[in-house]
N, C-alpha and C positions, 0 to 999 in steps of 0.2 A: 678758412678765414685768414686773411693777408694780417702780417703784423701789425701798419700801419689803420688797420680798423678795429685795433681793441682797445680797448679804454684801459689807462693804467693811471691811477690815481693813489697822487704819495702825499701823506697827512706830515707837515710840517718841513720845513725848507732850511734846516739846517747844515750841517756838511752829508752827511747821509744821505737826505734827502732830493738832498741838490747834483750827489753823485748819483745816487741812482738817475734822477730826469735825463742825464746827460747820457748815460749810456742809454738808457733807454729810448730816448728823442731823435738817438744816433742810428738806432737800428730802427727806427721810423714808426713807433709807435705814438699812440694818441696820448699824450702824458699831458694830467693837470697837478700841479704840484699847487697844496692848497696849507697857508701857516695863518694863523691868528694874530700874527703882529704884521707892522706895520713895513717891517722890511724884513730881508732873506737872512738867514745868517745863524739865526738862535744863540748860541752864548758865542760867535765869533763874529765880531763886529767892530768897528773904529768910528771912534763920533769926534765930533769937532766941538772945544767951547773956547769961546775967545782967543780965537788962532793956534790952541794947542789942540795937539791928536792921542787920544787915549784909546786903549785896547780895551772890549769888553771881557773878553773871554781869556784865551792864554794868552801868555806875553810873548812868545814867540812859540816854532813851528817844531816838533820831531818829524823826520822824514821819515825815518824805520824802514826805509828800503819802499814804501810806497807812496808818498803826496808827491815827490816831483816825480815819479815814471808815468803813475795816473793821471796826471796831467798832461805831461808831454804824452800820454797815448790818444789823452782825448784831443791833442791839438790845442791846446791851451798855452802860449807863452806869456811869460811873465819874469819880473825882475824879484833878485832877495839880495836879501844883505847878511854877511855872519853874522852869529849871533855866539859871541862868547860868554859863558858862566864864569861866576866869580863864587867864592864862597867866603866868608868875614865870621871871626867869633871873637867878642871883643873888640880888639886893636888889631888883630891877625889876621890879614886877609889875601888871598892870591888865587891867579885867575886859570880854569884848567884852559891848558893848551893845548894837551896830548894826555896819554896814561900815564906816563911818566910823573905826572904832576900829581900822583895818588902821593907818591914819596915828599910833596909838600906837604899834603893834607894831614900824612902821617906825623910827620916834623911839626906840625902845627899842635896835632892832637897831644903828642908828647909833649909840649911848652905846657900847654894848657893844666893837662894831668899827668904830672913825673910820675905819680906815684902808681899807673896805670901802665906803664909802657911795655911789658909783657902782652898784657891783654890788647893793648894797640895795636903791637905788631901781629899777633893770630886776627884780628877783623879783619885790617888789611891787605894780610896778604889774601883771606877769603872774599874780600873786595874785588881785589884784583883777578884771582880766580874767573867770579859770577861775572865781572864785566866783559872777559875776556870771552865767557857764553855767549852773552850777550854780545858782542862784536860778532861775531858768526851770525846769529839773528839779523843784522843789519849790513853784512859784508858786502852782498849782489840787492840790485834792485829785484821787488819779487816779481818772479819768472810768470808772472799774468797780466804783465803788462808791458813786457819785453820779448821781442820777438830774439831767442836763442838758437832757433832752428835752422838759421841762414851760416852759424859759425859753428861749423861741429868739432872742431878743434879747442872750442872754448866749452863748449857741452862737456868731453871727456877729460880735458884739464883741468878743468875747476870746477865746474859746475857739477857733477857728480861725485868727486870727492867733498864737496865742500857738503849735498846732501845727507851723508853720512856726519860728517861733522856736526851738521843741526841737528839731525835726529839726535846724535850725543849730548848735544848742548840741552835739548827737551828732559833728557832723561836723568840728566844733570839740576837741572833746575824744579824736576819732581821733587828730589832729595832734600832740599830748599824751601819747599810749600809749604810752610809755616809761619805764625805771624810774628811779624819782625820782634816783637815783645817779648815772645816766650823763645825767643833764639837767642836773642842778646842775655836774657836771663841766666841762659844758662853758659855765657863766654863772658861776660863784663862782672862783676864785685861795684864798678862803680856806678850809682846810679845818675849822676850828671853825665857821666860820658855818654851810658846809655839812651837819655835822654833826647840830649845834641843830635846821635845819628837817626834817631825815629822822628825827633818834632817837625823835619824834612817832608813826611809823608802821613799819607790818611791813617787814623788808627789802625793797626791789624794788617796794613800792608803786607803781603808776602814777601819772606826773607828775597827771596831769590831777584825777587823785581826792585825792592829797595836799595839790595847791598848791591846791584850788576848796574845800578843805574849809575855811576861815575863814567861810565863812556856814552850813555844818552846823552849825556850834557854835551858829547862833543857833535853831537847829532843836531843840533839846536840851527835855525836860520829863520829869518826874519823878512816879510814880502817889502818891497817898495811901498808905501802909502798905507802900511802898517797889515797887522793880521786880518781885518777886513775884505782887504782886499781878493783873500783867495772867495770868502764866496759871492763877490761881486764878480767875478772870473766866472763861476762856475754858473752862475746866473745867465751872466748872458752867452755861454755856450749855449746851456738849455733852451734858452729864447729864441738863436741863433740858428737851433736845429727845429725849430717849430714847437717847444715844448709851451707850455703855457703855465704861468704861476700865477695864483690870485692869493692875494692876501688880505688883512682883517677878519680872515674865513675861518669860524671855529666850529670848528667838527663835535658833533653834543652826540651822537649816534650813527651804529654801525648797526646793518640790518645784512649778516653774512648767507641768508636766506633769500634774499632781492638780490643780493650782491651793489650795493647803497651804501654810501653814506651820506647825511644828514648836516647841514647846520644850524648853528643858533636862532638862523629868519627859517627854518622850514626847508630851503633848500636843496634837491636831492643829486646825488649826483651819481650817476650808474658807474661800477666797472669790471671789468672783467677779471685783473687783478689788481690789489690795493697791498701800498707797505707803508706802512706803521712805521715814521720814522720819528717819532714823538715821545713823550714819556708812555711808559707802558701801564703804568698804572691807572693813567687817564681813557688808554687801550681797552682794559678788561673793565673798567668802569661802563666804558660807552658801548660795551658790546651787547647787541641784544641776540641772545640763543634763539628766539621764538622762530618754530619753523625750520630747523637745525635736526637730523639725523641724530637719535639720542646717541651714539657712540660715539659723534661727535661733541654733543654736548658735552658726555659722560669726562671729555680729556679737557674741557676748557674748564669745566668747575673747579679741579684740584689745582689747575695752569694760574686761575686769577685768584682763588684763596693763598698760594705761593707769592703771587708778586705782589697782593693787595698788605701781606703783612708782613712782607722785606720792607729793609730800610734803606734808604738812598744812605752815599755817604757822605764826610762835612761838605760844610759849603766854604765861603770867604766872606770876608770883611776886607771892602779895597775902598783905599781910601786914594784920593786923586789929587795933584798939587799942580798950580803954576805956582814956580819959584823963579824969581827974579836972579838967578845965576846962569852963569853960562854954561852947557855941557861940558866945557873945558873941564870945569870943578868935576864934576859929575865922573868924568871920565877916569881922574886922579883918584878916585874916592871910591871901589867898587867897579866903577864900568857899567854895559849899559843893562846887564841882568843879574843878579846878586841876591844870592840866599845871604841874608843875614842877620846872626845872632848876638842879640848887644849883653848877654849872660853867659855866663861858664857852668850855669849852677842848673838850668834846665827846667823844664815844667814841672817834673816829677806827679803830685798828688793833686797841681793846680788844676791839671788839665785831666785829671782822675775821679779819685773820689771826692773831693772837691767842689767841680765843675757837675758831678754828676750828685750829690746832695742838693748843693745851689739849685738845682734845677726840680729837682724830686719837693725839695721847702720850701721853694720860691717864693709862695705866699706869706710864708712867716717871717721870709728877710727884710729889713729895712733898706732903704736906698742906701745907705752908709754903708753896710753890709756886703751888697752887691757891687757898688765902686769901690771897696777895698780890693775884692777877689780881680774885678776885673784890674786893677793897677797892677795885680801881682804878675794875670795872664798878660797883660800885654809886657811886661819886661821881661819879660822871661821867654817869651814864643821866638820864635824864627821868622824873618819877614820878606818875602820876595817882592824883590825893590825891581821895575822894569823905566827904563829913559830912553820911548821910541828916537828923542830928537839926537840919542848917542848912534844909533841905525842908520836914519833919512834924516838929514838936517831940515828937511821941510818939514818936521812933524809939531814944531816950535818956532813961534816969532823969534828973530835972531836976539843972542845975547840970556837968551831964557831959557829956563827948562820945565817939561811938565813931568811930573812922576806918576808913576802907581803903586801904592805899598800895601801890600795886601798879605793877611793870615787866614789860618784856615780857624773859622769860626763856626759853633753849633749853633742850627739851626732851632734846638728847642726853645735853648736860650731866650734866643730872640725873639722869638714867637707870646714866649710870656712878655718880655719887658712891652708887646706891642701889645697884649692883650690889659696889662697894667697899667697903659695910657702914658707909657712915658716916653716913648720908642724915639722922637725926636731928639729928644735931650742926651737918650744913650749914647746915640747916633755920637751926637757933639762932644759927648765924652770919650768916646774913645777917638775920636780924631785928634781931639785935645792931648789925648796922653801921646799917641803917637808921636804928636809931631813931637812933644818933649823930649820923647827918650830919642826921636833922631835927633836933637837939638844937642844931645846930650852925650851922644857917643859918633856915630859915621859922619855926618852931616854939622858939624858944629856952627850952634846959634842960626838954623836957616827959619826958627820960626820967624826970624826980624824979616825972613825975604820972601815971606808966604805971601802970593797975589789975591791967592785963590783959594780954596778948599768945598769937595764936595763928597759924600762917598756913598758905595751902596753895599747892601746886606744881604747875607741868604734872602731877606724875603725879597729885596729887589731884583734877586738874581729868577726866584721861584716866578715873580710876576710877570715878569718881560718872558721868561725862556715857557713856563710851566714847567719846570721839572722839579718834580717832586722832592720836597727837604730842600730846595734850591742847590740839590748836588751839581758839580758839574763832571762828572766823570761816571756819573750810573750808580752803582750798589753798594755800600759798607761794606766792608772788609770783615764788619765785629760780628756777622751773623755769615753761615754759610748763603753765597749768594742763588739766586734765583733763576742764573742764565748759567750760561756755559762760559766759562771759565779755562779750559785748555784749549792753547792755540793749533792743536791739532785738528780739534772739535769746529774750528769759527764756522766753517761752513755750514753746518748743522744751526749755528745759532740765529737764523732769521727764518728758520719755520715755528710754525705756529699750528695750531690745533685745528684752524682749517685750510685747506688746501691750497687756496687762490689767495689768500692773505697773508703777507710774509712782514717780519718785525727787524728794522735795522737803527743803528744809533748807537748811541751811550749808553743804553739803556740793555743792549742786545748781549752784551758781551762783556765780563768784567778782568782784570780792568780794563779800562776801556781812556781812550785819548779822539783826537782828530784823528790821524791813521788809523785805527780801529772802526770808527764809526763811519770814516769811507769806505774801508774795505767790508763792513759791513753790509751799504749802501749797494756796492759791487755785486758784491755775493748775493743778493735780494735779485738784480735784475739780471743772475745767471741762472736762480732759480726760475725765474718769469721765464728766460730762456730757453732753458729746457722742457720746462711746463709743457710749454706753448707747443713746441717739436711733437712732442706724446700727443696731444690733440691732435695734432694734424696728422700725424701718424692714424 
């Protein structure tokens, strides 16, 4: 059977998704990439409202040694722009440029808490340390999507010493696998401080990816025509090579015994092989054993009891602004991507036992009750402030700016205030505090210069993408996760308990980003790959 006559059908047109069609379409297979919304992209998307351009999904790009090699292998060119972090706590704010610039954050962190500065300087320097693993991680583009073989003087100078280095850095960051909570616990006396450097990240975060992420930041870039655009690239390469994408198309059943899937009108769709690049939950939901090799069965039952009772991890709450200033302001004030915190004092118990009472007595709080907790959480969290029109001056009618300000919010939460009928009003409550406390600290008095306002929530985010808990990054951190987890293992992480059907995404691999769930997307259609060789063998 020639490549070009077997059906490979990928559920969901995300980046995963969209990377696999593309290899796959390249090497001349029959690919229908099939998503249930209404355009390609899933949480990475750019929309337009009243001449301003907002990001649905992240605010800008990590390359990690893989989004621009994989691209430029697939032949894809395309324009970015840097994209510099800032980070602000209070009044104190400065923008990293280099690693060098940890030595600000330290200097900052000491202003903040004198009475900490021992304990400052041991994070820091184990800061510096983890990032410095982490540079190795990202130092070469990965060697799978770079032809090295033509420079063998660059093979034995670098490229193999630097192997060794990574394996170090792996084994280095085992040591580190622990959630950033119970590490700080046992280095910090202070719990504001402690606070400050976690409320950055998903609860439970691994020390080793939290503390080593000061040189991610310097990894950061930003596409022409905003984050959207790479999978409107990645679209119509697929197109380009003959692949074919149908959307509105919701996949309700997998029949792994026809080798079929199913949608919502009845529709069947035969293939030879299919990846799952969608939430997984939805995955082992829709799978019907019937007709299945009981050994094969016997491995899916315990595979979907696993991922049916994980938990995705938080979601966001982003709130969206045209403001009537010019990015000039914007620029002076943070820049065009800024973690920032308008407290010194931290979440501590807000975003704890708290937040997880509130939620456990929900019924028995008053609305007074519930807007008290949330004023406390919203002054107190950390807020990732993004100003595409600081990037591409096209992303904004001139003289104006559009924002995004977004925290990481619980999806249970919100799921009650929606089930208690009040979910519009919440909405407008925390828009409402937000903008105050910007009004009140980074941004002074811009509510006078608000045009606009609109925002969306885990559940908006659950709605549009389907991903389960409205995560955007795959699995909670607070339970052992349900995928594979070492970056040793990734290859491993998009098989699945039956053969011809492999699982790629956010969902595949924790944690997991855009580079993750490309190279996950990859990894699926090298499995297909090789599959395919063995048959015909």
């Amino acid at each position: 059977m020639k490549s070009q006559n077997k059906k490979i059908v990928i559920v969901g047109a995300g980046m995963a998704g969209l990377t696999a069609a593309a290899y796959l379409a390249r090497e001349k297979y029959n690919v229908l990439v099939v998503d249930k919304n209404d355009k390609v992209g899933g949480l990475v998307s750019t929309f337009e409202n009243d001449g301003f351009f907002f990001d649905s999904g992240p605010r800008a790009f990590v390359n990690s040694g893989i989004v621009k090699p994989m691209l430029k292998d697939l032949g894809i060119e395309w324009d970015f722009y840097p994209n510099g972090i800032s980070i602000g706590i209070e009044d104190q704010l400065f923008r990293i440029n280099s690693m060098e610039d940890l030595q600000e954050y330290k200097r900052i962190l000491v202003h903040l808490y004198p009475e900490s500065r021992a304990e400052i300087d041991q994070i820091i320097a184990i800061m510096g340390q983890l990032s410095e693993y982490t540079q190795v991680l990202y130092e070469f583009d990965n060697p799978n999507f770079v032809d090295f073989k033509s420079d063998t003087k660059f093979i034995f100078r670098k490229l193999i010493p630097w192997t060794f280095k990574f394996l170090h850095a792996l084994r280095k960051f085992d040591q580190y696998n622990k959630p950033m909570e119970d590490f700080l616990q046992s280095h910090l006396s202070n719990r504001s401080l402690m606070d400050i450097l976690i409320q950055h990240f998903f609860r439970k975060t691994p020390t080793y990816f939290a503390l080593g992420y000061f040189y991610v930041y310097l990894d950061y870039f930003y596409p022409r025509r905003g984050t959207g655009a790479l999978s409107s690239l990645l679209k119509e390469k697929v197109l380009a090579l003959g692949g074919v994408i149908k959307l509105n198309t919701h996949i309700t059943e997998i029949v792994p015994s026809a080798s079929k899937v199913i949608d919502s009108n009845g529709i069947e769709y035969p293939y030879d092989y299919l990846i799952w690049a969608a939430d997984l939950k939805t995955m082992y939901r829709s799978l019907n054993p019937a007709g299945l090799d009981e050994k094969i069965t016997a491995k899916i039952e315990p595979e979907s009891q696993r991922i049916q009772s994980s938990k995705g991890a938080e979601s966001t709450f982003i709130l969206h602004l045209g403001v009537n200033r010019p990015p000039s302001y914007f620029r002076q004030n943070g820049g065009e991507h800024l973690f920032y915190t308008p407290s010194k004092q931290g979440l501590g118990e807000t975003n704890q036992s708290e937040r997880l009472s509130l939620i456990e007595d929900f019924d028995q709080k008053s609305k007074i009750e519930i807007l008290a907790w949330l004023e406390k959480y919203l002054k107190l969290n950390t807020y990732e402030i993004s100003v595409p029109a600081l990037r591409d001056s096209t992303l904004a009618p001139e003289g104006q700016t559009g924002l995004m300000v977004s925290c990481l919010f619980d999806y249970q939460l919100i799921k009650k205030v929606e089930k208690a009928g009040w979910y519009e009003e919440f909405k407008e409550a925390v828009e409402n505090r937000v903008i105050r406390i910007l009004s009140e600290s980074i941004y002074k008095n811009i509510d006078k210069d608000i045009l606009f306002k609109f925002s969306s929530t885990p559940l908006t985010i659950q709605k549009s993408s389907g991903s389960s808990e409205g995560a955007i990054t795959g699995w909670s951190f607070e339970t052992p996760p349900p995928v594979i987890n070492q970056l040793k293992d990734i290859p491993k992480s998009v098989l699945t308990p039956v053969s011809n059907i492999y699982q790629a995404g956010q969902w595949a691999y924790s944690p997991a980003g855009v580079p993750i769930a490309m190279l996950t997307g990859w990894y699926a259609t090298q499995s297909i790959l090789k599959h395919s060789k063995k048959k015909q063998a």
